[in-house]
Structure formats: C-alpha cells, structure tokens
mmCIF file of the N, C-alpha and C atoms, coordinates in Angstrom:
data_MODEL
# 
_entry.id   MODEL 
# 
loop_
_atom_site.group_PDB 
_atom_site.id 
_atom_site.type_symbol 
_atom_site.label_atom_id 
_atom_site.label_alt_id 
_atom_site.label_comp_id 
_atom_site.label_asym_id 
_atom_site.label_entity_id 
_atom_site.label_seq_id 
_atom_site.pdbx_PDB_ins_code 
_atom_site.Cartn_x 
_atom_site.Cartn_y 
_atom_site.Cartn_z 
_atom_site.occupancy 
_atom_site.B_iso_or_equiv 
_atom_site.pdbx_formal_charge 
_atom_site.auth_seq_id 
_atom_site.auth_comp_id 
_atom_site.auth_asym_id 
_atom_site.auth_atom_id 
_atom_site.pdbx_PDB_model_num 
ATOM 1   N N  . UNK A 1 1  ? -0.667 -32.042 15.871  1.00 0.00 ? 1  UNK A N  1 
ATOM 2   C CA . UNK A 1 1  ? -1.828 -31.783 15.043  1.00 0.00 ? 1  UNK A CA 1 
ATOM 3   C C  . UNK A 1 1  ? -2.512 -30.471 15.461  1.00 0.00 ? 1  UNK A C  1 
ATOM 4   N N  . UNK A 1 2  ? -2.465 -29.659 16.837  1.00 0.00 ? 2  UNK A N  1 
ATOM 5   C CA . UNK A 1 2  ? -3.010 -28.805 17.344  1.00 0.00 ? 2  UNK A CA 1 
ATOM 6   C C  . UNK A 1 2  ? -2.678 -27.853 16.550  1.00 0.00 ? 2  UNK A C  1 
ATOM 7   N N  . UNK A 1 3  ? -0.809 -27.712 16.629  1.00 0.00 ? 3  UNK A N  1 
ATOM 8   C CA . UNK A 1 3  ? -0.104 -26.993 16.229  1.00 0.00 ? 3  UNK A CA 1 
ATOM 9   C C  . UNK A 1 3  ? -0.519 -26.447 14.975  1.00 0.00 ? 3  UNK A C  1 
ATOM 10  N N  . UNK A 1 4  ? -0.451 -27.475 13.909  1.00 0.00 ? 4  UNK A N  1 
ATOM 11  C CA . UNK A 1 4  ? -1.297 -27.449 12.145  1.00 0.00 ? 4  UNK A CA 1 
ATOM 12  C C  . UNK A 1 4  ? -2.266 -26.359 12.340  1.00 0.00 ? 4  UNK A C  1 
ATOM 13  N N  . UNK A 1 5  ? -3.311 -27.311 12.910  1.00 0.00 ? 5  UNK A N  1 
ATOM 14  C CA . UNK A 1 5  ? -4.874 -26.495 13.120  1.00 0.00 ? 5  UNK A CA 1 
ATOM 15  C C  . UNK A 1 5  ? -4.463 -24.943 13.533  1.00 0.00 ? 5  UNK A C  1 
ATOM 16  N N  . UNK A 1 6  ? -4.211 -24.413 14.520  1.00 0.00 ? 6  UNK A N  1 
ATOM 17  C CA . UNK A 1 6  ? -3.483 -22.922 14.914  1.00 0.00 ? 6  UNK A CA 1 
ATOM 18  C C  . UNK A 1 6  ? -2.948 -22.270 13.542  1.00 0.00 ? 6  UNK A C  1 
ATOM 19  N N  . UNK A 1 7  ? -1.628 -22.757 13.305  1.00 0.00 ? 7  UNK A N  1 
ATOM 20  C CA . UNK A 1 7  ? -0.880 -22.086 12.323  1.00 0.00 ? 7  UNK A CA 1 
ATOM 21  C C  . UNK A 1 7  ? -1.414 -22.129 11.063  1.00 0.00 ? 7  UNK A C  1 
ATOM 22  N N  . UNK A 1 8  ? -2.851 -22.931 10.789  1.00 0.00 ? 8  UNK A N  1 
ATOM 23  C CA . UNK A 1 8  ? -3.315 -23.107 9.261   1.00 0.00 ? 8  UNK A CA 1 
ATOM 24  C C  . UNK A 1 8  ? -4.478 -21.496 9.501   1.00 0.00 ? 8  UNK A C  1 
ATOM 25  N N  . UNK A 1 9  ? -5.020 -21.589 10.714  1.00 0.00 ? 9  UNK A N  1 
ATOM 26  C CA . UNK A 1 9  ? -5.788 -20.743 11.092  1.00 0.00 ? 9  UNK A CA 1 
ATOM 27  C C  . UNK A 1 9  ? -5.487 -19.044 11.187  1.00 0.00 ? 9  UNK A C  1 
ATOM 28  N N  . UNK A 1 10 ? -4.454 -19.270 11.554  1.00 0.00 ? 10 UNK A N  1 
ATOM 29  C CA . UNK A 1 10 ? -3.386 -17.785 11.729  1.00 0.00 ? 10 UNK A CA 1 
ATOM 30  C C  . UNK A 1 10 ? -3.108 -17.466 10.278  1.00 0.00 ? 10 UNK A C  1 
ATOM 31  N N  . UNK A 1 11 ? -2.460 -18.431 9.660   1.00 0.00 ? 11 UNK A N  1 
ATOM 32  C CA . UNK A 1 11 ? -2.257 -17.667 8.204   1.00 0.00 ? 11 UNK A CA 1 
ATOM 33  C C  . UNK A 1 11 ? -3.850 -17.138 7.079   1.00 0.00 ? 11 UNK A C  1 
ATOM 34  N N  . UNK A 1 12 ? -4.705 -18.118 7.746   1.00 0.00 ? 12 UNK A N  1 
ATOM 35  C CA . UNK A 1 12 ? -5.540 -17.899 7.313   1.00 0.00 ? 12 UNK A CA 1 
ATOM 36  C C  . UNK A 1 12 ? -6.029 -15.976 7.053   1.00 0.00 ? 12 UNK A C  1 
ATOM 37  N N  . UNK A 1 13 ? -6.382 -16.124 8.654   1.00 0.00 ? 13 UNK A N  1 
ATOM 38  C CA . UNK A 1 13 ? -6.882 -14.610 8.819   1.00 0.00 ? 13 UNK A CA 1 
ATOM 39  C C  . UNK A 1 13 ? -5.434 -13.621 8.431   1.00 0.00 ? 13 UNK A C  1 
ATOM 40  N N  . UNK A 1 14 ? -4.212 -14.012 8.501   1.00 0.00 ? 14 UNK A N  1 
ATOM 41  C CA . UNK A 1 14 ? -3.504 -13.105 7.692   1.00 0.00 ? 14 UNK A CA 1 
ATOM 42  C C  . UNK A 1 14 ? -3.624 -12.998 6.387   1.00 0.00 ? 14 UNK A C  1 
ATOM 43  N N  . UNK A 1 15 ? -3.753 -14.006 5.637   1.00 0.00 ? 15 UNK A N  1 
ATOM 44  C CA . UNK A 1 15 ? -4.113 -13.787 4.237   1.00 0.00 ? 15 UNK A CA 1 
ATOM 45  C C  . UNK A 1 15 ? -4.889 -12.526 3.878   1.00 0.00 ? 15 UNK A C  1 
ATOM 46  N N  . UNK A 1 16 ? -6.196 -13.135 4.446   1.00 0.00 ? 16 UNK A N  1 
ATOM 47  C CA . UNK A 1 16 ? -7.327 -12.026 4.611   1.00 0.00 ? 16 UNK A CA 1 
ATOM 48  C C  . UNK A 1 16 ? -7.231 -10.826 4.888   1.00 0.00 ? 16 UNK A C  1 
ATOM 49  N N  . UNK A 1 17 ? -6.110 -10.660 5.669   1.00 0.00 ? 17 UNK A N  1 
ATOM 50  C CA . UNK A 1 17 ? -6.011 -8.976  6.481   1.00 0.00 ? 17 UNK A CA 1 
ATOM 51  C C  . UNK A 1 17 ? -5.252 -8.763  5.321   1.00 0.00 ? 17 UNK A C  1 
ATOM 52  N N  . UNK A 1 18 ? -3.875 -9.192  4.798   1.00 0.00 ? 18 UNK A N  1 
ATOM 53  C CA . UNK A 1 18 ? -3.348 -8.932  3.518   1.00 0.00 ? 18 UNK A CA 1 
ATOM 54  C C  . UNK A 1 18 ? -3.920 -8.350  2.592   1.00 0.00 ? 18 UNK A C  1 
ATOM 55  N N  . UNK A 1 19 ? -4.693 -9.431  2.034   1.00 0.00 ? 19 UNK A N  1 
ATOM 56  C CA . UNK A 1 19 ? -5.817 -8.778  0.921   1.00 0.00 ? 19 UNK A CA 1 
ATOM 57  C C  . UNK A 1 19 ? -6.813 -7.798  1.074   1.00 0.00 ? 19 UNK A C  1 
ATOM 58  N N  . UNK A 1 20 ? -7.029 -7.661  2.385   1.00 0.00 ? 20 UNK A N  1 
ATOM 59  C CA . UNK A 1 20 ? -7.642 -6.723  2.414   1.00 0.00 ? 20 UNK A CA 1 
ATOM 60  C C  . UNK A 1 20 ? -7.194 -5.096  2.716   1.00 0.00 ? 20 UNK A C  1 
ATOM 61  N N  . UNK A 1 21 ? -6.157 -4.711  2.463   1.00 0.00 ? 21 UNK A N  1 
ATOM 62  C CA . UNK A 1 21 ? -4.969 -3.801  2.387   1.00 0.00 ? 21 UNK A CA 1 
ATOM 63  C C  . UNK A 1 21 ? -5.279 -2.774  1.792   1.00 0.00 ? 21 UNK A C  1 
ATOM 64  N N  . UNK A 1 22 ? -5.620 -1.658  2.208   1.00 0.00 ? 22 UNK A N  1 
ATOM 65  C CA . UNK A 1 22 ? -5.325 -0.600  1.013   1.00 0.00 ? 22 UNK A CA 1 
ATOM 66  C C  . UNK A 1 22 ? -3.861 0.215   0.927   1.00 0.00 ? 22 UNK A C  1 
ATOM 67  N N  . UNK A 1 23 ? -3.543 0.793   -0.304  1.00 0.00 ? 23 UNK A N  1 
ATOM 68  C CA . UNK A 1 23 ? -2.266 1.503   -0.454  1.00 0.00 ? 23 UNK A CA 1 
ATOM 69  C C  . UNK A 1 23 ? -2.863 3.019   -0.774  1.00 0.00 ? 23 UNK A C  1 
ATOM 70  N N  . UNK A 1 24 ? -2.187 3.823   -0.003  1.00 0.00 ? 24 UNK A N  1 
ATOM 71  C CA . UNK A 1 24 ? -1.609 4.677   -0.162  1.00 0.00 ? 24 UNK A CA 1 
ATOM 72  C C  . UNK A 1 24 ? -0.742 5.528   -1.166  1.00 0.00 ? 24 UNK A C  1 
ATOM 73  N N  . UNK A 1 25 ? -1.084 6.434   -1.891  1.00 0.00 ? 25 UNK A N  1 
ATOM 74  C CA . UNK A 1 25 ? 0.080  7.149   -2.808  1.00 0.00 ? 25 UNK A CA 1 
ATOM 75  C C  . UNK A 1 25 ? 0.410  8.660   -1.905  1.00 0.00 ? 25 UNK A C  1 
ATOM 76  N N  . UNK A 1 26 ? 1.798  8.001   -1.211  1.00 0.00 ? 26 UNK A N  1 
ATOM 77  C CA . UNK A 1 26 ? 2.224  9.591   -0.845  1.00 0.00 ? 26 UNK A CA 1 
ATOM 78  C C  . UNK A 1 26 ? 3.384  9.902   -1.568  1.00 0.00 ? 26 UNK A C  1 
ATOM 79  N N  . UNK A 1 27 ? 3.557  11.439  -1.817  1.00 0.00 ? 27 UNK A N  1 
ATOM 80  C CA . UNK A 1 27 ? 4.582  12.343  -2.599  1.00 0.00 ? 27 UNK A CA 1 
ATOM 81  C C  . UNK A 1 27 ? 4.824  13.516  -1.823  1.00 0.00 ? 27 UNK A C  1 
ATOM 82  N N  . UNK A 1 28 ? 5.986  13.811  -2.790  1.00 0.00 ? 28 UNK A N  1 
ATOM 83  C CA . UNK A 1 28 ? 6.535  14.943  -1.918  1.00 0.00 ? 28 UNK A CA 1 
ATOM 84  C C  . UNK A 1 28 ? 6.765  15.992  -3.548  1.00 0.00 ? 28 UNK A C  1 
ATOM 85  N N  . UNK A 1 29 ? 6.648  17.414  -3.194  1.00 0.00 ? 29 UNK A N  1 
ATOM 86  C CA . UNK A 1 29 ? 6.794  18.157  -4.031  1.00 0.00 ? 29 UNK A CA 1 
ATOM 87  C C  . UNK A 1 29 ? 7.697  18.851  -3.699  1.00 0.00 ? 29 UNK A C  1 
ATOM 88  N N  . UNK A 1 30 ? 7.965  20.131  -5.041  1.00 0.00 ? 30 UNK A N  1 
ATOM 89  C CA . UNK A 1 30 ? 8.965  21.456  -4.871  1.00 0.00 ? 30 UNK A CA 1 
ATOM 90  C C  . UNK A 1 30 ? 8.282  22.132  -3.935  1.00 0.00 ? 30 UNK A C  1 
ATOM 91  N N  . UNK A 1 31 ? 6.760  21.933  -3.709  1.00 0.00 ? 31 UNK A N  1 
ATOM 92  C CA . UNK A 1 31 ? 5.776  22.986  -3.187  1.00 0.00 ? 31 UNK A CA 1 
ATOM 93  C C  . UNK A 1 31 ? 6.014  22.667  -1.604  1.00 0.00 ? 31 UNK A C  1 
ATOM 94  N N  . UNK A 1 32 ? 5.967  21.426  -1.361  1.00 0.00 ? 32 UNK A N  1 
ATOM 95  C CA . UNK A 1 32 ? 5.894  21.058  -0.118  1.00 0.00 ? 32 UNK A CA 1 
ATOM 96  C C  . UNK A 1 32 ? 7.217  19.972  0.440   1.00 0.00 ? 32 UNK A C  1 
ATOM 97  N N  . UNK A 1 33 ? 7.751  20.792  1.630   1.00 0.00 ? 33 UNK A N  1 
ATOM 98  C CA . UNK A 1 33 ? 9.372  19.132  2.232   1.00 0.00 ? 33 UNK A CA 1 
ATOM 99  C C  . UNK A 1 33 ? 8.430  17.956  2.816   1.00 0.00 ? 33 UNK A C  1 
ATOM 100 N N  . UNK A 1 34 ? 7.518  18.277  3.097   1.00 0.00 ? 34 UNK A N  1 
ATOM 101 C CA . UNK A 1 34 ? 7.001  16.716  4.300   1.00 0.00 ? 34 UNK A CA 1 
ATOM 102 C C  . UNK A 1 34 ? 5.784  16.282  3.263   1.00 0.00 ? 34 UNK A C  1 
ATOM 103 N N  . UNK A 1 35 ? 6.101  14.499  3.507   1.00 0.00 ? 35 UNK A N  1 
ATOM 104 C CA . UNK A 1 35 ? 5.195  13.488  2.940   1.00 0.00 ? 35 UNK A CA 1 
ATOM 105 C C  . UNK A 1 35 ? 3.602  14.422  2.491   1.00 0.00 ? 35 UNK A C  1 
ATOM 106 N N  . UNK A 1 36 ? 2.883  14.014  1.373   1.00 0.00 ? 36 UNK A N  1 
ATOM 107 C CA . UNK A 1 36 ? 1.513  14.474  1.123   1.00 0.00 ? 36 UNK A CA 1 
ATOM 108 C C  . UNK A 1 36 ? 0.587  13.169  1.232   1.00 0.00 ? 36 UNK A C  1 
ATOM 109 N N  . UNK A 1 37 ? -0.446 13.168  1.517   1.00 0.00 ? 37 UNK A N  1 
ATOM 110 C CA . UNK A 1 37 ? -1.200 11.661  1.445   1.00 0.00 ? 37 UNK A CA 1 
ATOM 111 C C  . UNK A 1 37 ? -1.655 12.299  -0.211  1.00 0.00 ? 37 UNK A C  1 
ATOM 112 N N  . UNK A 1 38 ? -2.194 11.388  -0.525  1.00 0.00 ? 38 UNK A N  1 
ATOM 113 C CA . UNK A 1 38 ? -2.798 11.561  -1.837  1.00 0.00 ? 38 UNK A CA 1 
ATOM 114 C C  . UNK A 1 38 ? -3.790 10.533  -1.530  1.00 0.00 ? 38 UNK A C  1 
ATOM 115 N N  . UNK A 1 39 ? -4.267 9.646   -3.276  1.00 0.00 ? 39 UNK A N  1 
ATOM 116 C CA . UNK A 1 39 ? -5.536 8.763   -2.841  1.00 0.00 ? 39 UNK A CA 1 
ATOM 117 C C  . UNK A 1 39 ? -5.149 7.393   -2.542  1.00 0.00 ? 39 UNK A C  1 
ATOM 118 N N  . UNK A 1 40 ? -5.847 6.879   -2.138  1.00 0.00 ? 40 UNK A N  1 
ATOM 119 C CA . UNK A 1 40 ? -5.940 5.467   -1.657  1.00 0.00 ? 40 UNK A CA 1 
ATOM 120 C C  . UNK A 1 40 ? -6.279 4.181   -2.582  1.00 0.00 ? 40 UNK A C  1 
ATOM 121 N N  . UNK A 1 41 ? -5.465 3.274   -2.703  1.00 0.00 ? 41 UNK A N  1 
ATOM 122 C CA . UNK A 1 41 ? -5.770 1.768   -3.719  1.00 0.00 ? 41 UNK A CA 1 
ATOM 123 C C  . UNK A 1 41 ? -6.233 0.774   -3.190  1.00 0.00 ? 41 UNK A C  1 
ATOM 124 N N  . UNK A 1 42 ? -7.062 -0.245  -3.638  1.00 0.00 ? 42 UNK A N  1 
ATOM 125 C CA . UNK A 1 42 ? -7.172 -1.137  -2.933  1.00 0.00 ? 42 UNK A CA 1 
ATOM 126 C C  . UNK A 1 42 ? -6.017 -2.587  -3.672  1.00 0.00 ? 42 UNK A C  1 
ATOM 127 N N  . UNK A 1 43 ? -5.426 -1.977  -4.555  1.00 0.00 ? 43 UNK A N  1 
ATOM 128 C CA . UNK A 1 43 ? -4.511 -2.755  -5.561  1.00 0.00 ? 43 UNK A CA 1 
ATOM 129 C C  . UNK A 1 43 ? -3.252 -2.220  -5.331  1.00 0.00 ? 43 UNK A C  1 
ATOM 130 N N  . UNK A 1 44 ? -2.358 -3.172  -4.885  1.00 0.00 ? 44 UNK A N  1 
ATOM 131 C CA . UNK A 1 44 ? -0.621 -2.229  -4.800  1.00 0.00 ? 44 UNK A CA 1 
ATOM 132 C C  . UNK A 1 44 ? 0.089  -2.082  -6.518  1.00 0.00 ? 44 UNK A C  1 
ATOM 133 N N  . UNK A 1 45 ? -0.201 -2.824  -7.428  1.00 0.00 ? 45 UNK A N  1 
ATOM 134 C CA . UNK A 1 45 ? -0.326 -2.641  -9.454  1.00 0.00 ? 45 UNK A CA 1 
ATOM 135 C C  . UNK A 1 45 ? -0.410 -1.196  -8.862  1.00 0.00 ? 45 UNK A C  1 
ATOM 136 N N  . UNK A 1 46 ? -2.465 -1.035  -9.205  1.00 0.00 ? 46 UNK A N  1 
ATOM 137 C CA . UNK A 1 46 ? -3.011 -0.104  -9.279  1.00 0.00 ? 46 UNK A CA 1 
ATOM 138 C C  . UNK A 1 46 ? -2.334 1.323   -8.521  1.00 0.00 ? 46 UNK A C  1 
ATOM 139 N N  . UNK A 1 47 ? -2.363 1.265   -7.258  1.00 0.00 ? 47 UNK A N  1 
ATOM 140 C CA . UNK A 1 47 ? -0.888 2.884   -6.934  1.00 0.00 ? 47 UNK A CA 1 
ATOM 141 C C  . UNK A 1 47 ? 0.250  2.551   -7.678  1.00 0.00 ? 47 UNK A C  1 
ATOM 142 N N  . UNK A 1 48 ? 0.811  2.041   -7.873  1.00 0.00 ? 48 UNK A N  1 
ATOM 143 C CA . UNK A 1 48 ? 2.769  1.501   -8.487  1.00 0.00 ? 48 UNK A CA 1 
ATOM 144 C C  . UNK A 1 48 ? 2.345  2.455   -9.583  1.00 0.00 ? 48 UNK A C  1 
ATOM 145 N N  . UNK A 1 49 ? 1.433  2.013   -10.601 1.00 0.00 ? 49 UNK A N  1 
ATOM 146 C CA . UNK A 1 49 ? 0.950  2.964   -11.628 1.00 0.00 ? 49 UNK A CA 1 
ATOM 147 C C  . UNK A 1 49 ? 0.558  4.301   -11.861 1.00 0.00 ? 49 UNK A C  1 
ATOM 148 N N  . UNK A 1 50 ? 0.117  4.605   -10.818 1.00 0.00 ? 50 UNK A N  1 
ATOM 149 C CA . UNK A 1 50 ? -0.368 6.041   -10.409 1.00 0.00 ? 50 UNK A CA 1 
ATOM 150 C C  . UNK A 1 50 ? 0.885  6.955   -10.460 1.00 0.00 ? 50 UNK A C  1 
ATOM 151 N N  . UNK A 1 51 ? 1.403  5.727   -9.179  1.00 0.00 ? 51 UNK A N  1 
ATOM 152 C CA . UNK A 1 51 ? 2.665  6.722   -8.812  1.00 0.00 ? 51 UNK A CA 1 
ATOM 153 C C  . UNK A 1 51 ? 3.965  7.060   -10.031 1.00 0.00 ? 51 UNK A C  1 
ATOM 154 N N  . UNK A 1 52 ? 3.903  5.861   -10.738 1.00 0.00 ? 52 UNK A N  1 
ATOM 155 C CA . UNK A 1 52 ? 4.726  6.306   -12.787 1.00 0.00 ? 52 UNK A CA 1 
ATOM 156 C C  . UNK A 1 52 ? 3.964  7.412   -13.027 1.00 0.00 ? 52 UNK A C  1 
ATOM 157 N N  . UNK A 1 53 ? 2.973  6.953   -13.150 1.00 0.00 ? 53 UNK A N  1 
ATOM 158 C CA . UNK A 1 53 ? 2.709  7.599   -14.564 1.00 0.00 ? 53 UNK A CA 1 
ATOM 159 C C  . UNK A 1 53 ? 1.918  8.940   -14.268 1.00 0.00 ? 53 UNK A C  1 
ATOM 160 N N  . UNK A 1 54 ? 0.847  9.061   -13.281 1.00 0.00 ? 54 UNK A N  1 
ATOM 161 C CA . UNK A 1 54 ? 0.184  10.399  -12.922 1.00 0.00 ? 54 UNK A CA 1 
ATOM 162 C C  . UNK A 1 54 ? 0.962  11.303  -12.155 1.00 0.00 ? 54 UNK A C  1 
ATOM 163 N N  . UNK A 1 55 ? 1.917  10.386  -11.068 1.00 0.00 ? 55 UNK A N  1 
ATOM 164 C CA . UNK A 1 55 ? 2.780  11.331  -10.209 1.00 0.00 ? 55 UNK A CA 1 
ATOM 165 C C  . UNK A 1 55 ? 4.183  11.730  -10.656 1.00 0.00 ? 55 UNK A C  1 
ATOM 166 N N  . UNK A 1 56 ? 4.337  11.768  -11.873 1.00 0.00 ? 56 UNK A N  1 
ATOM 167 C CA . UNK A 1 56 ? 5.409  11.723  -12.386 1.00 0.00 ? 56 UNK A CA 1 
ATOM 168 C C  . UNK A 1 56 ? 6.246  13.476  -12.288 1.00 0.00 ? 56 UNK A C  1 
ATOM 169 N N  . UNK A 1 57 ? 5.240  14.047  -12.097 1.00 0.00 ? 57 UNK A N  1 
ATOM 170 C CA . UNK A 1 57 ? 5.696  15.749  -11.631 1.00 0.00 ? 57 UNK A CA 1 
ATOM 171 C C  . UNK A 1 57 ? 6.210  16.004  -10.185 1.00 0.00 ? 57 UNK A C  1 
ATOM 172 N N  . UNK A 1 58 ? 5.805  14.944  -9.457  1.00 0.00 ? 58 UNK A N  1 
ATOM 173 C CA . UNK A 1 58 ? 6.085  15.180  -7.991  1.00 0.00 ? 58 UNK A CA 1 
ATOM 174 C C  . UNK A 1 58 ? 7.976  14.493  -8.014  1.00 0.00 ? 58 UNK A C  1 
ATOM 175 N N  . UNK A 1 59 ? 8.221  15.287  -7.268  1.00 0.00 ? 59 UNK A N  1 
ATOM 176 C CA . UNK A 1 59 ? 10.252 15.155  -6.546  1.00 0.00 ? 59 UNK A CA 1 
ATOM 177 C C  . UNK A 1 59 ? 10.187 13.556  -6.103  1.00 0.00 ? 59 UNK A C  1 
ATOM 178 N N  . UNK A 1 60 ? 8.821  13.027  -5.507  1.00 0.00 ? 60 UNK A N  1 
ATOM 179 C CA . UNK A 1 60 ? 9.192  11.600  -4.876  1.00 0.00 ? 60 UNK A CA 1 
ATOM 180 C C  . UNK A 1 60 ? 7.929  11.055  -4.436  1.00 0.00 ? 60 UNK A C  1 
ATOM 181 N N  . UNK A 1 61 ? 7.834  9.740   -4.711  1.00 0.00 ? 61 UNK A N  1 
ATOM 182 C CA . UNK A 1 61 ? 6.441  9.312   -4.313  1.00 0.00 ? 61 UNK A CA 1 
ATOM 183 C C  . UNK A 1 61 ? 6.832  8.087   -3.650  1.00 0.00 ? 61 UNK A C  1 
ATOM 184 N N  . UNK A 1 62 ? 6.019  7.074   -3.336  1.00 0.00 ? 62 UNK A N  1 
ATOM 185 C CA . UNK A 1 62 ? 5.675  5.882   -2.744  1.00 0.00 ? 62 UNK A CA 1 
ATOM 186 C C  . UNK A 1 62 ? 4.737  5.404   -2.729  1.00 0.00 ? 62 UNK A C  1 
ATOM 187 N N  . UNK A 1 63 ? 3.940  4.379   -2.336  1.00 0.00 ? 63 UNK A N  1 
ATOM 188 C CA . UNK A 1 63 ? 3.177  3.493   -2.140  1.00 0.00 ? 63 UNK A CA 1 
ATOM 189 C C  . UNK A 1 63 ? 3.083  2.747   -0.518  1.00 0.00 ? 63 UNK A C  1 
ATOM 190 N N  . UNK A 1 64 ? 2.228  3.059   -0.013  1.00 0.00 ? 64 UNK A N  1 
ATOM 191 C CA . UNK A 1 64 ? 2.241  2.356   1.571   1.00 0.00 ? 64 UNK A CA 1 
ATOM 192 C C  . UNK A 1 64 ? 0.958  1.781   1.718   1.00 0.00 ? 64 UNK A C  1 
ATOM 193 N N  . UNK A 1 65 ? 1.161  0.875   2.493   1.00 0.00 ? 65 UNK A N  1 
ATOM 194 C CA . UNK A 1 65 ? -0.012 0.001   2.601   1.00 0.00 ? 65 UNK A CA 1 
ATOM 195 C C  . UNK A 1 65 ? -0.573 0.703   3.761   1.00 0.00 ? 65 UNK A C  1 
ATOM 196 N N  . UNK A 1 66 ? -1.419 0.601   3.799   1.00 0.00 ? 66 UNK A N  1 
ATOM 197 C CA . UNK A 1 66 ? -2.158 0.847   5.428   1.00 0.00 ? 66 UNK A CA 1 
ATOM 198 C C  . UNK A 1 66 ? -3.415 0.165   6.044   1.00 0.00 ? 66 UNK A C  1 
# 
C-alpha cells in the first residue's frame, strides 16, 4: 500500500511538470548551419503549427520541449 501511495504521488507531480512544459520552435536556415531558437509554446499543437505553416521557408525546424 506504501508502494501505491509513492508511485500515485510521483506520477502525480510528473503529470504536472509535463503540463507544465514549454516548446520550443528551433530552425535552421540557408542563412545560418547551427540550430536558431525561435519562440516559445506553451502547447506542443500550437509550435507543430508554427513550425508547418509560419516556418515553412526555413531548410528544417523542430519542436523541443524544455
């Protein structure tokens, strides 16, 4: 029963740290070889989208949580 209590508790505050996540939109251009930060999401949707549809001029993008 300890065990429960612990591991209900642990996922707990991971949840939380989860959700509370922001993402990252980094790209890379013709202009520049190494990673660019760009702006920050608090929604991983919300960058995925960015990175279609606004970053769509850049050579390569991503999404990172941080």
């Amino acid at each position: 029963m300890k065990k429960l209590i612990t591991l209900s508790i642990a996922f707990t505050f991971l949840g939380v740290n989860v959700s509370s996540a922001n993402y990252v939109l980094y790209y890379k251009s013709s202009q520049y070889s190494n990673w660019v930060k760009g702006p920050s999401y608090s929604d991983f949707a919300q960058c995925e989208n960015a990175r279609k549809y606004s970053y769509s001029w850049a050579y390569e993008s991503r999404c990172n949580s941080e």
